[in-house]
C-alpha positions in Angstrom: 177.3 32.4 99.3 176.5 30.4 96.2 174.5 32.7 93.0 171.1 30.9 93.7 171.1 31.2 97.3 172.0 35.2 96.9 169.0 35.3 94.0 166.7 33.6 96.2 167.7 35.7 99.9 166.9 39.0 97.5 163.6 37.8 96.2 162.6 36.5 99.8 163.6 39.8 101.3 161.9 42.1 98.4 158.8 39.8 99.3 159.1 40.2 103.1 159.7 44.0 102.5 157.2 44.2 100.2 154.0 42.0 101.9 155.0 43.1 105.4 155.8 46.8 104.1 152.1 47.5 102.7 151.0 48.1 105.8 153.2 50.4 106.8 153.5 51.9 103.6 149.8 52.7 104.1 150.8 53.6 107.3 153.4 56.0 107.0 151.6 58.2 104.3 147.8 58.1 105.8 147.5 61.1 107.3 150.1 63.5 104.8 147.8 66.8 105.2 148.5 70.0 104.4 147.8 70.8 107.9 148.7 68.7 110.9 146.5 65.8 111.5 146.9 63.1 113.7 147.6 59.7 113.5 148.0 56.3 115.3 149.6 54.1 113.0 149.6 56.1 108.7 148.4 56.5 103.2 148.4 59.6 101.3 146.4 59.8 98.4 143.0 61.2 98.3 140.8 58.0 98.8 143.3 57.1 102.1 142.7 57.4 105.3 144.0 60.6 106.9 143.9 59.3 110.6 146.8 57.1 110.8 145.5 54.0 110.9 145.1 53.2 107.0 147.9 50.8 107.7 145.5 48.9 110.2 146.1 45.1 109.6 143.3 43.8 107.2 142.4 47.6 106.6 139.7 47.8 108.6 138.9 50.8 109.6 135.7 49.6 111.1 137.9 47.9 113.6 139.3 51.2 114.8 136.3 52.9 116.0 135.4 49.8 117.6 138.5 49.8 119.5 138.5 53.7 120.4 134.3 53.3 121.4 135.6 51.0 123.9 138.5 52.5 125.7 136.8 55.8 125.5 133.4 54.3 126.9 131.6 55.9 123.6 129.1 55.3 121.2 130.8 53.4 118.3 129.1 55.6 115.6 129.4 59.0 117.1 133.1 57.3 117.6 133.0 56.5 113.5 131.2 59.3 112.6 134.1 61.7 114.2 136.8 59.6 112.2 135.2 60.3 109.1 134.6 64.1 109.8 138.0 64.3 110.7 139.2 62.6 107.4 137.2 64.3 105.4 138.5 68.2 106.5 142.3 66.7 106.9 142.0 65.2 103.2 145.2 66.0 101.4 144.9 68.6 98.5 148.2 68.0 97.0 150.6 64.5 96.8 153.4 64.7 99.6 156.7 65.5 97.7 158.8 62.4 97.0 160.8 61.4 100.5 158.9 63.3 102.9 157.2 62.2 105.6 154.4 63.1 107.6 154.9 64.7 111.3 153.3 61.8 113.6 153.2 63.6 116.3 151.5 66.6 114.4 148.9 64.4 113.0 148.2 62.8 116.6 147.8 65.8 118.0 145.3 66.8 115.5 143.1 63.2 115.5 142.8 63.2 119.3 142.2 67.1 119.5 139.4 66.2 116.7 138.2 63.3 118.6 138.1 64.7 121.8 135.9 67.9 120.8 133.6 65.8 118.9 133.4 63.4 121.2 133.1 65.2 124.4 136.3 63.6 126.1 139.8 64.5 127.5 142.1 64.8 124.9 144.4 63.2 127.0 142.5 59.8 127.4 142.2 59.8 123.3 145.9 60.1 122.7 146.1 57.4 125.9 144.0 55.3 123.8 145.2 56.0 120.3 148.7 55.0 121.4 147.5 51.6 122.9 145.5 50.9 119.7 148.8 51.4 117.4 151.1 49.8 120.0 148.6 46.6 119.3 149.0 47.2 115.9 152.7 47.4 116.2 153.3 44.3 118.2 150.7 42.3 116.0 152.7 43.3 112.7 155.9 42.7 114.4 154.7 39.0 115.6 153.5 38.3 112.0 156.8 39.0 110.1 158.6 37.1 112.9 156.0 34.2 112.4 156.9 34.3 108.1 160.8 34.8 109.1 160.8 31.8 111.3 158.8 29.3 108.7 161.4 30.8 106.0 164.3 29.3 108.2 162.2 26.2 109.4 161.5 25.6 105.9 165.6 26.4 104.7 164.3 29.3 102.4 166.3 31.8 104.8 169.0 31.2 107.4 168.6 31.9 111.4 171.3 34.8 110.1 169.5 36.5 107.2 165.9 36.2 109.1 167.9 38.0 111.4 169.1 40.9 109.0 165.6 41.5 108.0 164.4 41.6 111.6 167.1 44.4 112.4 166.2 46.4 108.7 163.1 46.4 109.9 163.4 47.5 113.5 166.1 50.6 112.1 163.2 51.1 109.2 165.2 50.4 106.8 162.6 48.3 105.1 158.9 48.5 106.3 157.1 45.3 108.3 157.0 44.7 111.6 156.2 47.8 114.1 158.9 50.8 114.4 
């Protein structure tokens, strides 16, 4: 592989892992609590969201309760209102140590526990539909990097082989971007 085409495959793939990675980035760190908290998708400083979905394409949290309120048959605000009042007593009081990772399953046990007592529902039906709202999320993430990956290789930036490679890093989570 000539020098040029190696530069430009690394730049491509550091901008892939980087665009597509922001999301999860935000995703993976969200809900990093001291105590459990739950999550259905993950940012971890004080000012991110602590539910999981601060990772939520176009960051709008909004957009969330809105989905929740309608699955759960629920007011949107009491359905907002319970985010925030969950956010605001699962707010991180330290940064997460360098290469750890929150316990998702923890942290989704804690949101729909939270959700369900505020909002007077099984706590079943909110993890039911916390994990359809992130499964969305997942599969709309995924069919956005593989829309940029396939105009790279339309458009000879990448080859059918190296779209490929960032595909499967992203799947194994080797680099962030498209839904594992």
């Amino acid at each position: 592989m000539s020098r040029t085409k190696r530069i430009t495959l690394g730049i491509t793939a550091g901008a892939l892992a980087l665009g597509a990675g922001l999301g999860v980035t935000g995703m993976a760190s969200a809900a990093t609590t001291p105590t459990p908290s739950a999550t259905s998708s993950t940012s971890t400083d004080s000012s991110a969201s602590t539910d999981g979905f601060g990772g939520h394409r176009g960051g709008d949290r909004g957009q969330i309760a809105a989905d929740l309120a309608t699955k759960l048959g629920v007011d949107e605000t009491k359905v907002s209102d319970a985010i925030q009042a969950f956010r605001e007593a699962n707010k991180p009081t330290t940064a997460p140590t360098e290469g750890t990772k929150p316990d998702r399953t923890a942290q989704d046990a804690a949101l729909a526990k939270s959700l369900a007592t505020a909002l007077g529902v099984d706590e079943a039906k909110v993890t039911a539909a916390l994990t359809e709202i992130r499964t969305a999320e997942q599969a709309e993430r995924a069919a956005a990097l593989k829309t940029k990956l396939d105009t790279a290789v339309k458009d000879g930036t990448l080859t059918q082989t190296e779209a490929d490679a960032v595909t499967k890093a992203v799947e194994k989570g080797v680099i962030g971007g498209g839904g594992h």
